[in-house]
C-alpha beads as a LAMMPS data file, in Angstrom:
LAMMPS data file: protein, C-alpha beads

435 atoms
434 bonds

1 atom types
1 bond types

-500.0 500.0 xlo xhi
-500.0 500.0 ylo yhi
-500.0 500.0 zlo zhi

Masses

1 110.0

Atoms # bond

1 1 1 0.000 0.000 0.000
2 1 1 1.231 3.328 -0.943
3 1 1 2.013 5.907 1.764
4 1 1 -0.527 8.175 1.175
5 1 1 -3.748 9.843 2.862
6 1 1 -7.009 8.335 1.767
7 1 1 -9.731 11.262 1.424
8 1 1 -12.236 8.790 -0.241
9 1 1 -15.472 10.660 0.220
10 1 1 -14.594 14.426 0.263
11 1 1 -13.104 14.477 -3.416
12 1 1 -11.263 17.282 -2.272
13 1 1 -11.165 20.372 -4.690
14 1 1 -7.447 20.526 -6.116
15 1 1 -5.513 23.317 -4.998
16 1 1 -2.907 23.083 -8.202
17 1 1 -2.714 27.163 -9.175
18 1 1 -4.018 27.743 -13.202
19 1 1 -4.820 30.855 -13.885
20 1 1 -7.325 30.364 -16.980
21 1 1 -10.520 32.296 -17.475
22 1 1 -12.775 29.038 -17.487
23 1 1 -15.444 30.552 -19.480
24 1 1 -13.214 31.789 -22.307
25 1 1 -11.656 28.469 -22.699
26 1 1 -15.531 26.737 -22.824
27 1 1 -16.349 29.139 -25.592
28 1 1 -13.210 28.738 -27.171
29 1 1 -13.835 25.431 -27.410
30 1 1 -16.981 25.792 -29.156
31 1 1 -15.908 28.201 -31.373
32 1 1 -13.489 25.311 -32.677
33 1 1 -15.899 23.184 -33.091
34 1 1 -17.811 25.702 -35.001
35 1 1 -15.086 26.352 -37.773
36 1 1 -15.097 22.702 -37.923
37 1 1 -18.651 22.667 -38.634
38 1 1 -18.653 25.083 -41.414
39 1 1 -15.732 24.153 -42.748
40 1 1 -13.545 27.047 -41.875
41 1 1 -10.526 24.608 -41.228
42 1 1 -7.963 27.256 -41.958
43 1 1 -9.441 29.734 -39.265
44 1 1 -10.050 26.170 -36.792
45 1 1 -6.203 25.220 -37.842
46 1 1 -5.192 28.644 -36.350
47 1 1 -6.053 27.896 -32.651
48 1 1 -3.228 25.427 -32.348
49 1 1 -0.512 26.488 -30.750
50 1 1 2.800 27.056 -33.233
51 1 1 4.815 24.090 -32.132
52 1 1 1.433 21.922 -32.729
53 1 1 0.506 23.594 -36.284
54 1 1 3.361 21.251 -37.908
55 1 1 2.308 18.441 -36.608
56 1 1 -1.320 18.668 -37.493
57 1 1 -2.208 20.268 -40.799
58 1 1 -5.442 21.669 -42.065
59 1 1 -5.654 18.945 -44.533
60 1 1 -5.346 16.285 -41.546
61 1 1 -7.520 18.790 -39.635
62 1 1 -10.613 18.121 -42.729
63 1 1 -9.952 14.676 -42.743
64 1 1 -10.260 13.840 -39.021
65 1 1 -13.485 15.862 -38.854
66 1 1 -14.835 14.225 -42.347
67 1 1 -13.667 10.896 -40.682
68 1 1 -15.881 11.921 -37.817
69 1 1 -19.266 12.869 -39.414
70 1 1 -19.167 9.783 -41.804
71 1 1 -19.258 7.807 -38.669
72 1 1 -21.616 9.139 -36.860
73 1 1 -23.645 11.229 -38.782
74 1 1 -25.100 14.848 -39.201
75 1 1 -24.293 16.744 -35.977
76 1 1 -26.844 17.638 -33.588
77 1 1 -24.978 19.533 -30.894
78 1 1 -21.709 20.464 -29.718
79 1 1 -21.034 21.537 -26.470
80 1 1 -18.274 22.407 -23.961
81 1 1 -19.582 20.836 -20.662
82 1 1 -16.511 19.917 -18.142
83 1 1 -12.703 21.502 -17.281
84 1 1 -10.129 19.811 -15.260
85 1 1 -6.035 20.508 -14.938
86 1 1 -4.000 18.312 -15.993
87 1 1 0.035 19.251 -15.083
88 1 1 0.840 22.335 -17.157
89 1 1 -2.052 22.369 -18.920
90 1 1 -6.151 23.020 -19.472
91 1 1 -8.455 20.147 -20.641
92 1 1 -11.917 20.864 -21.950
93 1 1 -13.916 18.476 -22.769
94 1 1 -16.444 18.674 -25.011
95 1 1 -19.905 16.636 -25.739
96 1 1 -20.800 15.787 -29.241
97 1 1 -24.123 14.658 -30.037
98 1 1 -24.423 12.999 -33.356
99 1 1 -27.254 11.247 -35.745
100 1 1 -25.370 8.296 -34.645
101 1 1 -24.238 8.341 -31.530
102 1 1 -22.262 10.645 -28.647
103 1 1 -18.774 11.346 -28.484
104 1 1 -16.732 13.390 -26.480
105 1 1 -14.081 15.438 -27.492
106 1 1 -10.754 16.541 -24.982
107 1 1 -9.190 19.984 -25.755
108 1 1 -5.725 20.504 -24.128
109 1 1 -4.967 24.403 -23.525
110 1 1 -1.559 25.472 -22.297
111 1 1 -1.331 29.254 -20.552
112 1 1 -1.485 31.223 -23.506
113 1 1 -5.044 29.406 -24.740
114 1 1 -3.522 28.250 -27.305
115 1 1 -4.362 24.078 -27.802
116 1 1 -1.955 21.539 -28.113
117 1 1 -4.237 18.692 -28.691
118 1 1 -6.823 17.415 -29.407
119 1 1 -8.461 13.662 -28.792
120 1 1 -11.675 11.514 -28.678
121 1 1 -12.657 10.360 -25.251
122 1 1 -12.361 6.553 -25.275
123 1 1 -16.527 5.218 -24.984
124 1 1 -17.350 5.417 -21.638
125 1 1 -20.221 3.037 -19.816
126 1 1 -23.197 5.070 -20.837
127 1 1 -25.532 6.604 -18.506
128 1 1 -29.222 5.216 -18.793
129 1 1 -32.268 6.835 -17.476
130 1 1 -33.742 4.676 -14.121
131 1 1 -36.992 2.878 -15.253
132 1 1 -39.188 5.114 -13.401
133 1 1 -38.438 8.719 -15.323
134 1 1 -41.226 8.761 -17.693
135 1 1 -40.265 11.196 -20.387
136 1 1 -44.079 11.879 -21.441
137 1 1 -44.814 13.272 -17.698
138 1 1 -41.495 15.908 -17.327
139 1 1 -40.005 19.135 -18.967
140 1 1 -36.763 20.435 -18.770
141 1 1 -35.246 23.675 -19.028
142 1 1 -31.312 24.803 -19.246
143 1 1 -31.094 28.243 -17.606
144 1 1 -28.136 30.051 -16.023
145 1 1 -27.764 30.495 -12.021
146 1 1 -26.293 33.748 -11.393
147 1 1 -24.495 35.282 -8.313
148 1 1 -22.344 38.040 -8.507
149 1 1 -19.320 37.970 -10.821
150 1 1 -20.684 34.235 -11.561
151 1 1 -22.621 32.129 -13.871
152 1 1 -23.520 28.449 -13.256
153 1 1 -25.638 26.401 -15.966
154 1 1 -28.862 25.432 -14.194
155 1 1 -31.741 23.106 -15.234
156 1 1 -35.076 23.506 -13.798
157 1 1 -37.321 19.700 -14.133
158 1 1 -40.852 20.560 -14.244
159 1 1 -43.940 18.284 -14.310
160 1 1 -46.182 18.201 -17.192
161 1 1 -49.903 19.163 -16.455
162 1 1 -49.443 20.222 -12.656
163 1 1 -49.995 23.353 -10.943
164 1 1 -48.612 24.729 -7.676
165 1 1 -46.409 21.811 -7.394
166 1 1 -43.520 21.563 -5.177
167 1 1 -40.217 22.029 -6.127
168 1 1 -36.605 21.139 -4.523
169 1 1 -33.296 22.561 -5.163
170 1 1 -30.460 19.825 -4.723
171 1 1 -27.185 20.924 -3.358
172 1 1 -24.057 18.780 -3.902
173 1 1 -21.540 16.794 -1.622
174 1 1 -17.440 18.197 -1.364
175 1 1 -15.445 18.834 -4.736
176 1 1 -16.101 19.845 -7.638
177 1 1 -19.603 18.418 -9.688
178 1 1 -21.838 18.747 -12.472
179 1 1 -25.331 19.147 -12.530
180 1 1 -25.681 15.763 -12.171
181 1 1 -23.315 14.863 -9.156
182 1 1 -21.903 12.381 -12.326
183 1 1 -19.293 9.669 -10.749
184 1 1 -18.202 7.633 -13.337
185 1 1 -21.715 6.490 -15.633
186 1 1 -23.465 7.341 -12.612
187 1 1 -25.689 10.613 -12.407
188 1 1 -27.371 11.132 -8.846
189 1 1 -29.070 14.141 -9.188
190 1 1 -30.347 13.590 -12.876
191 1 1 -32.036 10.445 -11.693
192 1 1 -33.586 12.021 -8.460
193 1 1 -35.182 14.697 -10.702
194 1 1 -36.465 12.977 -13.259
195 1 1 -38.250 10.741 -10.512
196 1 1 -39.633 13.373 -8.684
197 1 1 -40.244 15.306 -12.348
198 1 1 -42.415 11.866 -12.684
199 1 1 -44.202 12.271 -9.340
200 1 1 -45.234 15.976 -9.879
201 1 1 -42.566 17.694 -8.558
202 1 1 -40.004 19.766 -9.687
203 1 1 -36.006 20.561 -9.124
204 1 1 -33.278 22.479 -10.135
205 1 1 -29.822 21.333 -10.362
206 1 1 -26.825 23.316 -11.423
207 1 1 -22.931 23.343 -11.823
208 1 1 -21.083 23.597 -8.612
209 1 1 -18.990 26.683 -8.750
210 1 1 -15.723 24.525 -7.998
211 1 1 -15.440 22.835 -11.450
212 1 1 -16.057 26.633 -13.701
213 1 1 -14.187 29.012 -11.162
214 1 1 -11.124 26.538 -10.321
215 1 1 -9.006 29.804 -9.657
216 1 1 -11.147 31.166 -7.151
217 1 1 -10.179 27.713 -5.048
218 1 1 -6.458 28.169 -4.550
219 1 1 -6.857 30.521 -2.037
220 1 1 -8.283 31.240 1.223
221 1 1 -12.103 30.388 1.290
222 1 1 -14.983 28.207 2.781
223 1 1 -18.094 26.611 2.689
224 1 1 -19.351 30.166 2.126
225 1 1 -17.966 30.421 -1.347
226 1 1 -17.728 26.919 -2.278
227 1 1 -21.628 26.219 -1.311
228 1 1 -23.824 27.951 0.398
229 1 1 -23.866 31.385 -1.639
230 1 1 -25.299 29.414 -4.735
231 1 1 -27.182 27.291 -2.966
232 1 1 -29.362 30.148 -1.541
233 1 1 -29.493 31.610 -5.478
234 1 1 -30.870 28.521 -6.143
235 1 1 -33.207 28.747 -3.651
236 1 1 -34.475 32.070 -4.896
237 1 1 -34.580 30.711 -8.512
238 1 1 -36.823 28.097 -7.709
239 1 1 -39.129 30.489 -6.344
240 1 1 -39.756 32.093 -10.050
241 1 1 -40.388 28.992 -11.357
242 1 1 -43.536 29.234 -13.388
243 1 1 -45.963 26.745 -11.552
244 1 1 -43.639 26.198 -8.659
245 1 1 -45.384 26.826 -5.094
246 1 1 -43.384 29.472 -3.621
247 1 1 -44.877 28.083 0.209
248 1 1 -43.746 24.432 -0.497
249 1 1 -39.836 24.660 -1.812
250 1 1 -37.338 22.451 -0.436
251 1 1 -33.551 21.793 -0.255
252 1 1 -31.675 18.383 -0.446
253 1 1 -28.351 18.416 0.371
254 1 1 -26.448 15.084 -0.259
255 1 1 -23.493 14.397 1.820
256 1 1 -21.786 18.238 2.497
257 1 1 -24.280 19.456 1.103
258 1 1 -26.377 17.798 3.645
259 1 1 -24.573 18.655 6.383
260 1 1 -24.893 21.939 5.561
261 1 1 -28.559 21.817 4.813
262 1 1 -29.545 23.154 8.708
263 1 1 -27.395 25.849 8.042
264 1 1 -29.020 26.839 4.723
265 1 1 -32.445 26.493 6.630
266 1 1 -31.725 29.288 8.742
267 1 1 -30.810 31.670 6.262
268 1 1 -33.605 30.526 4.211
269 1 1 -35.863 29.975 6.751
270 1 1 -38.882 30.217 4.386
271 1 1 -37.730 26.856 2.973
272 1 1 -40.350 24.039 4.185
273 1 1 -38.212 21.330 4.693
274 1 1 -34.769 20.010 4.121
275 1 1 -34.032 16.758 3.411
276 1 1 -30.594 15.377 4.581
277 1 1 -28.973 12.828 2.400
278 1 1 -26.209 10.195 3.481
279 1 1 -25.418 13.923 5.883
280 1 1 -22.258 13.579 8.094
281 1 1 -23.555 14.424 11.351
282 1 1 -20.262 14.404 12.881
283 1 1 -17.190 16.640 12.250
284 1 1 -15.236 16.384 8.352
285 1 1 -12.023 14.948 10.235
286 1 1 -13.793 12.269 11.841
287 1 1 -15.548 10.959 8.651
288 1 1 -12.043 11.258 6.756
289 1 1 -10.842 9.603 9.596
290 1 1 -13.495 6.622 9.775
291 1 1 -13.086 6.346 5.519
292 1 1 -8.725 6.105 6.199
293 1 1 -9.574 2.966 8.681
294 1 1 -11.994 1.467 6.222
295 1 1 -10.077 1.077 3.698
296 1 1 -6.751 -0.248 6.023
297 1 1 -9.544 -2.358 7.369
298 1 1 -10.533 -3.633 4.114
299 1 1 -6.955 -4.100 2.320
300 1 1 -6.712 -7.164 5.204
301 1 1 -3.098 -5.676 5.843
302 1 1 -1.876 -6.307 9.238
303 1 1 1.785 -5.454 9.081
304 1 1 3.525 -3.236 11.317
305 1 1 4.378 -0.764 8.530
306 1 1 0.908 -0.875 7.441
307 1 1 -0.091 0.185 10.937
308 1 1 2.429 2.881 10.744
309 1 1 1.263 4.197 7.772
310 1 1 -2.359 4.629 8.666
311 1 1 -1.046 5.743 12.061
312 1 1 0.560 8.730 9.968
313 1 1 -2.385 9.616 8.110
314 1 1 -4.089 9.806 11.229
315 1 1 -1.763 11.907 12.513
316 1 1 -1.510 14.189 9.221
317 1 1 -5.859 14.283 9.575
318 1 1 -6.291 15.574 12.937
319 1 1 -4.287 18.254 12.365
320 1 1 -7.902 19.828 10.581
321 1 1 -9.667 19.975 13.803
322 1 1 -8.039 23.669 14.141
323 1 1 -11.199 26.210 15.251
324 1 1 -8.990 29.388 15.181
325 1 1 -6.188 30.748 12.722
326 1 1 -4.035 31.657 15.472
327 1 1 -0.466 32.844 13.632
328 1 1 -1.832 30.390 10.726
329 1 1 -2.259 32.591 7.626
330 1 1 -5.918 31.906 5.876
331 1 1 -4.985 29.932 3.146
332 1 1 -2.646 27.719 4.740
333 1 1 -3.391 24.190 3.242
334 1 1 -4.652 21.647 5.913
335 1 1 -4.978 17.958 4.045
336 1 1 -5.293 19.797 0.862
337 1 1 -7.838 22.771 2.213
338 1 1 -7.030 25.966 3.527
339 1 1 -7.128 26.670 7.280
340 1 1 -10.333 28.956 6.597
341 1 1 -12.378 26.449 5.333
342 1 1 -11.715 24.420 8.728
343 1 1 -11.799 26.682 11.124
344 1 1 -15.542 28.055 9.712
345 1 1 -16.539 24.195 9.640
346 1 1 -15.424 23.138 13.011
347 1 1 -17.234 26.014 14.317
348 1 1 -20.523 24.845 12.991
349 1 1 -22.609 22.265 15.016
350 1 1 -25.133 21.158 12.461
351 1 1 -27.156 18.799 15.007
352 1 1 -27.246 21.392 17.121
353 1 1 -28.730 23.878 14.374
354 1 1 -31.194 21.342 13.063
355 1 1 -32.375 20.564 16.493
356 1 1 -33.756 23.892 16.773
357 1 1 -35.547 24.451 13.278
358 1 1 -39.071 24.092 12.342
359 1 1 -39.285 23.396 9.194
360 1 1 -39.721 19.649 7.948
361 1 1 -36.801 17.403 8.280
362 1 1 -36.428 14.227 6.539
363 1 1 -33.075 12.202 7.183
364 1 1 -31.669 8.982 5.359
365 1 1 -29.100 7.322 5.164
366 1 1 -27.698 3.771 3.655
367 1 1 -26.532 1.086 4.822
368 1 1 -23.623 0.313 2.494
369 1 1 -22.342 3.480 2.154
370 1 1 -18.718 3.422 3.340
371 1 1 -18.608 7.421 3.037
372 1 1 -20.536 8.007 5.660
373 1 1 -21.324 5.484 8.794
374 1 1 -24.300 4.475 10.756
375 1 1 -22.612 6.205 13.502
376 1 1 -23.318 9.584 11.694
377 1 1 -27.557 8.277 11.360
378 1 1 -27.174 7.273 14.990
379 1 1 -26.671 10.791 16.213
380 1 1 -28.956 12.180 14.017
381 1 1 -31.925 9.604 15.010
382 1 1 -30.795 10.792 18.982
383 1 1 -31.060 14.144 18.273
384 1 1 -34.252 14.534 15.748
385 1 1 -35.877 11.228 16.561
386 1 1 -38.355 12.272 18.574
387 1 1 -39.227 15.671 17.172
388 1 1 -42.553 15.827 15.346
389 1 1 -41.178 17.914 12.132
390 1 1 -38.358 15.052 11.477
391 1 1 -38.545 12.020 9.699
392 1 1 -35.780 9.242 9.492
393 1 1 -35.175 6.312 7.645
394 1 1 -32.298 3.683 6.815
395 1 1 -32.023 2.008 4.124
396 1 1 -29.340 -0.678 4.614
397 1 1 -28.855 -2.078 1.061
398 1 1 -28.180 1.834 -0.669
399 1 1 -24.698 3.025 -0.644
400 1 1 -23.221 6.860 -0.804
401 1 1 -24.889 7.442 -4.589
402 1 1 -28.091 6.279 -3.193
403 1 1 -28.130 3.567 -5.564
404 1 1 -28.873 -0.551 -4.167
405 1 1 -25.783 -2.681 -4.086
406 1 1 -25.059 -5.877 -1.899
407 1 1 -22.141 -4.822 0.070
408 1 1 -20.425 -1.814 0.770
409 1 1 -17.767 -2.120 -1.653
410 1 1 -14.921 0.792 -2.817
411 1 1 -14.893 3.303 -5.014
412 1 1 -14.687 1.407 -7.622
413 1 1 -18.672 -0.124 -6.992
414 1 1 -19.729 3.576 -8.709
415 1 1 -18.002 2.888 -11.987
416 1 1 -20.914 0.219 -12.510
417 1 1 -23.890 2.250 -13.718
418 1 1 -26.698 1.881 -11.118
419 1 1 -29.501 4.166 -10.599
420 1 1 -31.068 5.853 -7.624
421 1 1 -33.162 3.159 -5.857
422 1 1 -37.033 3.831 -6.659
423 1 1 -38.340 2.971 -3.316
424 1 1 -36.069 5.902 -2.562
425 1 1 -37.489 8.221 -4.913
426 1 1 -41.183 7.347 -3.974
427 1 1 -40.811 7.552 -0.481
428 1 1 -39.054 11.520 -0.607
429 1 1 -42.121 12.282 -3.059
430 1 1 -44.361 10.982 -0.744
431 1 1 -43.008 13.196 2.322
432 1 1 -43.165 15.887 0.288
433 1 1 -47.044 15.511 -0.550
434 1 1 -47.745 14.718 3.077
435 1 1 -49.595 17.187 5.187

Bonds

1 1 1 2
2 1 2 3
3 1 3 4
4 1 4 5
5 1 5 6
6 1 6 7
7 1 7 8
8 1 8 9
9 1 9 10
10 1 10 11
11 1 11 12
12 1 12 13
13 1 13 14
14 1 14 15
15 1 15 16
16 1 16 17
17 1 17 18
18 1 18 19
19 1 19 20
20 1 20 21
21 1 21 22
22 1 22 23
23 1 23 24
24 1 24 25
25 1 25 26
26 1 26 27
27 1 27 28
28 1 28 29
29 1 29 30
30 1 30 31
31 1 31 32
32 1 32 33
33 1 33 34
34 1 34 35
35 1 35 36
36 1 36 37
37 1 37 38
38 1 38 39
39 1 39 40
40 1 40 41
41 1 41 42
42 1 42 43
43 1 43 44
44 1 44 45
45 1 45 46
46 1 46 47
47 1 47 48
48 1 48 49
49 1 49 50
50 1 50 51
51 1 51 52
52 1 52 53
53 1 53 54
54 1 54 55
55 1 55 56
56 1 56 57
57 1 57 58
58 1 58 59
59 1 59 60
60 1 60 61
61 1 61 62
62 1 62 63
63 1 63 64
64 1 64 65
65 1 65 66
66 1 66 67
67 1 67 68
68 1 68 69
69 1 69 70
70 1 70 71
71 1 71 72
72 1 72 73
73 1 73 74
74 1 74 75
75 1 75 76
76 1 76 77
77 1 77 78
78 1 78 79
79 1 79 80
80 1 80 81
81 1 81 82
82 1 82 83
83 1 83 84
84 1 84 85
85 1 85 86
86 1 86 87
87 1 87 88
88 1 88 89
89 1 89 90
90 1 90 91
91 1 91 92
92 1 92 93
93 1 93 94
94 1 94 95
95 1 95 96
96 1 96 97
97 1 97 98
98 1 98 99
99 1 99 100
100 1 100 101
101 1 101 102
102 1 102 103
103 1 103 104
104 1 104 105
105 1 105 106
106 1 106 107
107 1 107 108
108 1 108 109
109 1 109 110
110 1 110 111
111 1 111 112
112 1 112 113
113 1 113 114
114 1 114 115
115 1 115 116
116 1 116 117
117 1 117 118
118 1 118 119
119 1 119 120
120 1 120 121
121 1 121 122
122 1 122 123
123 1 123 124
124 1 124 125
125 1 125 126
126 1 126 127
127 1 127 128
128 1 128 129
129 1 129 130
130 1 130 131
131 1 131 132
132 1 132 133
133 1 133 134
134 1 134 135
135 1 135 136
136 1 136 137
137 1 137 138
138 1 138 139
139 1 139 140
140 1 140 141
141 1 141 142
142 1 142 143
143 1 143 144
144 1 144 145
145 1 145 146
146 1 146 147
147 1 147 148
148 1 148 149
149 1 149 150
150 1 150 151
151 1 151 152
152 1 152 153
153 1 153 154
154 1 154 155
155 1 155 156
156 1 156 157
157 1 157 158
158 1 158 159
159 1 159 160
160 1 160 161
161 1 161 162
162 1 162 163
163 1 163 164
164 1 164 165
165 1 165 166
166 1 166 167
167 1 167 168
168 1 168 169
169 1 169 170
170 1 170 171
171 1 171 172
172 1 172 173
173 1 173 174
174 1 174 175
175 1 175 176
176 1 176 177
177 1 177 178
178 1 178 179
179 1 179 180
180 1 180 181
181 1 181 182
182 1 182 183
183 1 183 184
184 1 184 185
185 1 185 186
186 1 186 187
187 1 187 188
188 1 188 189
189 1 189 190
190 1 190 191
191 1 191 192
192 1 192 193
193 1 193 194
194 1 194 195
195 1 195 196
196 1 196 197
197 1 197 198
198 1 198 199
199 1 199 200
200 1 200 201
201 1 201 202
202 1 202 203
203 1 203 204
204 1 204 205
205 1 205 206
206 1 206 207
207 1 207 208
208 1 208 209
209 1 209 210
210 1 210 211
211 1 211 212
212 1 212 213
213 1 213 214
214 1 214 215
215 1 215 216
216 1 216 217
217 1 217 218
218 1 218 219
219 1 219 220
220 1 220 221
221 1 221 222
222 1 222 223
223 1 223 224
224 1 224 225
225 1 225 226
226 1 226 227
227 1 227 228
228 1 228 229
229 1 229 230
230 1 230 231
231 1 231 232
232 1 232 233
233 1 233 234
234 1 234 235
235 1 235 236
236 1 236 237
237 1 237 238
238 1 238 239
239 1 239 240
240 1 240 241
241 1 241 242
242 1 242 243
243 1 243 244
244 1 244 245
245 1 245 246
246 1 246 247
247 1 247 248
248 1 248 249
249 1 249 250
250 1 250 251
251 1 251 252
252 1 252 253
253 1 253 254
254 1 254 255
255 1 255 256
256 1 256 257
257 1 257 258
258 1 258 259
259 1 259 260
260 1 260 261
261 1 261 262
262 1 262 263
263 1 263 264
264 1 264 265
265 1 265 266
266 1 266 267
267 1 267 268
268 1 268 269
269 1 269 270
270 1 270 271
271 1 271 272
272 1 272 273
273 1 273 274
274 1 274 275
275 1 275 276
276 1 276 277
277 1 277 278
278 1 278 279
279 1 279 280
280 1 280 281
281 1 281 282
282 1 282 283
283 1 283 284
284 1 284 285
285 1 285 286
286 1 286 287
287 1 287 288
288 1 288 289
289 1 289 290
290 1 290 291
291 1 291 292
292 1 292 293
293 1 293 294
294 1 294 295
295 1 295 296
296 1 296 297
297 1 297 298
298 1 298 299
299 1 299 300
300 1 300 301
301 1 301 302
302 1 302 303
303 1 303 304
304 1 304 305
305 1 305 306
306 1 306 307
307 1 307 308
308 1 308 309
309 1 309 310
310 1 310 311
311 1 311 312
312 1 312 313
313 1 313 314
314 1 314 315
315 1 315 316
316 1 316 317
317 1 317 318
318 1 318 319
319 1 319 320
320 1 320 321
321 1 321 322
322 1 322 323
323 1 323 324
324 1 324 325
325 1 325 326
326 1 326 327
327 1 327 328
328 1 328 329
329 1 329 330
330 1 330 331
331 1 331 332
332 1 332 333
333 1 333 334
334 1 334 335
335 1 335 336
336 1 336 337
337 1 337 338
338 1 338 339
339 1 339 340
340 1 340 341
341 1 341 342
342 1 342 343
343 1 343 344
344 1 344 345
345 1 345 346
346 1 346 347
347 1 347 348
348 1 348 349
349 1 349 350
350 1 350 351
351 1 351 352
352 1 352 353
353 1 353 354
354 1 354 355
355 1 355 356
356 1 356 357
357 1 357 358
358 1 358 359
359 1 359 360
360 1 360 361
361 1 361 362
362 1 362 363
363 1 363 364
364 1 364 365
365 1 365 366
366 1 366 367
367 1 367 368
368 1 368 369
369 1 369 370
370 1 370 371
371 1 371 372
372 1 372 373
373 1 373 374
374 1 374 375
375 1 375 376
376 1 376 377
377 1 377 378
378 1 378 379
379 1 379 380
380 1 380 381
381 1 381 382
382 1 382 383
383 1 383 384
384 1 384 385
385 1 385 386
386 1 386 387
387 1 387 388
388 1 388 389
389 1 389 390
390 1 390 391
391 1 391 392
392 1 392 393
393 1 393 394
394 1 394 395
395 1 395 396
396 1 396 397
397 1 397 398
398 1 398 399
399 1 399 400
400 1 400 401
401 1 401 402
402 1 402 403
403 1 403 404
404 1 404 405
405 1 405 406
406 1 406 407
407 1 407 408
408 1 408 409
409 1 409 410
410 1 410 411
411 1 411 412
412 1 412 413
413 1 413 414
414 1 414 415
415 1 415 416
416 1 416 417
417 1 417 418
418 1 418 419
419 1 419 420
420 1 420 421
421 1 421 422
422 1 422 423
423 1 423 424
424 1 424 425
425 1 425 426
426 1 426 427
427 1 427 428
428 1 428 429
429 1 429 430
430 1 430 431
431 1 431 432
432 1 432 433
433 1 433 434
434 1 434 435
């Protein structure tokens, strides 16, 4: 085993330093794409960097995108849709939708946004709507979420033929993720609402603000910036919703997202409810801590230097339970963080803040997810079990994507496509709809 620390669950936003304007890269992208399209190959040839220009002429550049369209037919869309650093450089990747089929294309950007190369994304396990979305009983809507000196895509899932129907805003877990909370062919949050979209109620789901402002993130900041602020936009969108009732909107956070969901409910406190979704109840350290000793656990290595190594980690892990900078400067990195973002989680107690709410409260959590433990739904069920605006429920065969599996597993469980369990999805629809 390698010495390293194991932050399995958080998907920690990376701290490397790239100083690219996110959104001019995206539409870069799609400008290249449109050159390609009407066969402006000279103009598209021209985005290449110099030292790639010799390598890749505008004859090969025709005859890789002729190659492309006699395969899979007349284009239908083209669209920049993800960013991530790799080393020295940018990657954007962008989704192709064809006659024929999908395929994704990978732009590599160095500093000057100039490319340096261009690929096809290998076929990836493709996502499939769960059973119970029925397409004839939905609508959805791409819209931007705005905040100041940011733009997030958004898309609002309304049912068809309802009026003054409920609508919830879902709020993602740590790192940086797409509408759809996508891991691997899995997408969460698409499947939760089209589900609801199927039961008469509506969502909105947008980009978190880590994956399109990366450069904002290698600095000092916290849950503040990297959460809650669009979070409460969203909340605010949902409420001009045409149909939407404005008295009956509702906010699920999964995993951070749920843990921060009490918080959100007090400075939205017109929200009706909150649902809390596989929501840590304890502090971040102690559930990277619990996920470091799973996996020890699990590799069924017993050797002394095995037990030093995890020893280490724990070591290197506690030293985030800081609540005060002291002479630390703000953006000192803790485990990858800076010492901001720990200090203004460690001073929030959210069992403490949901304790004293009103609104609605629904609480779940599964039973093979190795993110977060029964030990986190144990203090939760102590603490809200007996209040009459909570509900809580385990479900012991769902793991951390919500989805059914037979054992807890690895990460490597949510590289097989599995939807959101359906019992799942009808039993939040029908605590929203009850009185």
């Amino acid at each position: 085993m390698k010495k390293t620390i194991l932050l399995i669950a958080l998907l920690f936003i990376s701290t490397v330093s790239f100083s690219q304007n996110v959104l001019s890269l995206f539409g870069k992208a799609n400008q290249f794409f449109t050159l390609l399209e009407d066969g402006k190959f000279d103009t598209a040839h021209s985005y290449f960097a110099e030292s790639e220009q010799s390598k890749i002429s505008v004859d090969n550049l025709k005859q890789l995108w002729t190659s492309v369209k006699t395969k899979l037919g007349k284009t239908e869309s083209l669209e920049a849709i993800q960013s991530k650093v790799q080393g020295q450089f940018f990657v954007v990747i962008v989704n192709g939708k064809f006659e024929k089929d999908e395929q994704d294309f990978m732009l590599a950007f160095d500093k000057t946004e100039k490319m340096v190369g261009l690929f096809m994304a290998p076929k990836a396990v493709v996502y499939a709507k769960p059973s119970y979305a029925d397409t004839t009983l939905y609508q959805e809507k791409s819209v931007y979420l705005q905040t100041p000196g940011h733009q997030l895509a958004a898309v609002i899932t309304t049912p068809k033929n309802v009026k003054n129907f409920p609508i919830v805003v879902l709020v993602h877990g740590s790192g940086p993720g797409d509408m759809d909370e996508t891991v691997g062919p899995n997408k969460p949050f698409k499947d939760i609402a089209l589900g609801l979209a199927s039961k008469g109620i509506a969502t909105v789901r947008y980009v978190k603000r880590t994956v399109i402002y990366q450069n904002e993130f290698t600095k000092a900041f916290t849950v503040k910036e990297e959460v809650t602020d669009d979070a409460l936009a969203a909340v605010a969108l949902a409420k001009t919703v045409q149909g939407a009732d404005v008295k009956n909107v509702y906010l699920m956070g999964h995993s951070l997202g749920g843990m921060l969901a009490p918080r959100l409910a007090t400075m939205a406190p017109d929200l009706k409810g909150i649902i809390l979704a596989a929501a840590p109840a304890r502090k971040l350290t102690d559930i990277i801590l619990d996920q470091n000793k799973y996996m020890f656990e699990l590799a069924k290595d017993t050797t002394q230097a095995t037990k030093t190594i995890l020893q280490e980690a724990t070591t290197t892990i506690e030293k985030s339970r800081i609540s005060q900078l002291g002479n630390m400067k703000p953006d000192s990195l803790v485990i990858g963080l800076p010492a901001s973002y720990w200090v203004d989680l460690n001073s929030y107690d959210q069992v403490a803040v949901a304790k004293k709410l009103k609104q609605r409260i629904l609480v779940f959590q599964g039973g093979n997810d190795f993110q977060v433990a029964m030990a986190d739904y144990n203090l939760w069920n102590t603490a809200l079990g007996k209040k009459s605006n909570a509900t809580l429920k385990l479900y012991p065969e769902l793991n951390h994507l919500m989805s059914p599996q037979t054992e807890k597993g690895t990460t490597a469980q949510y590289q097989v496509p599995v939807n959101v369990s359906e019992k799942l999805i009808d039993d939040i629809a029908a605590w929203i709809k009850a009185k």
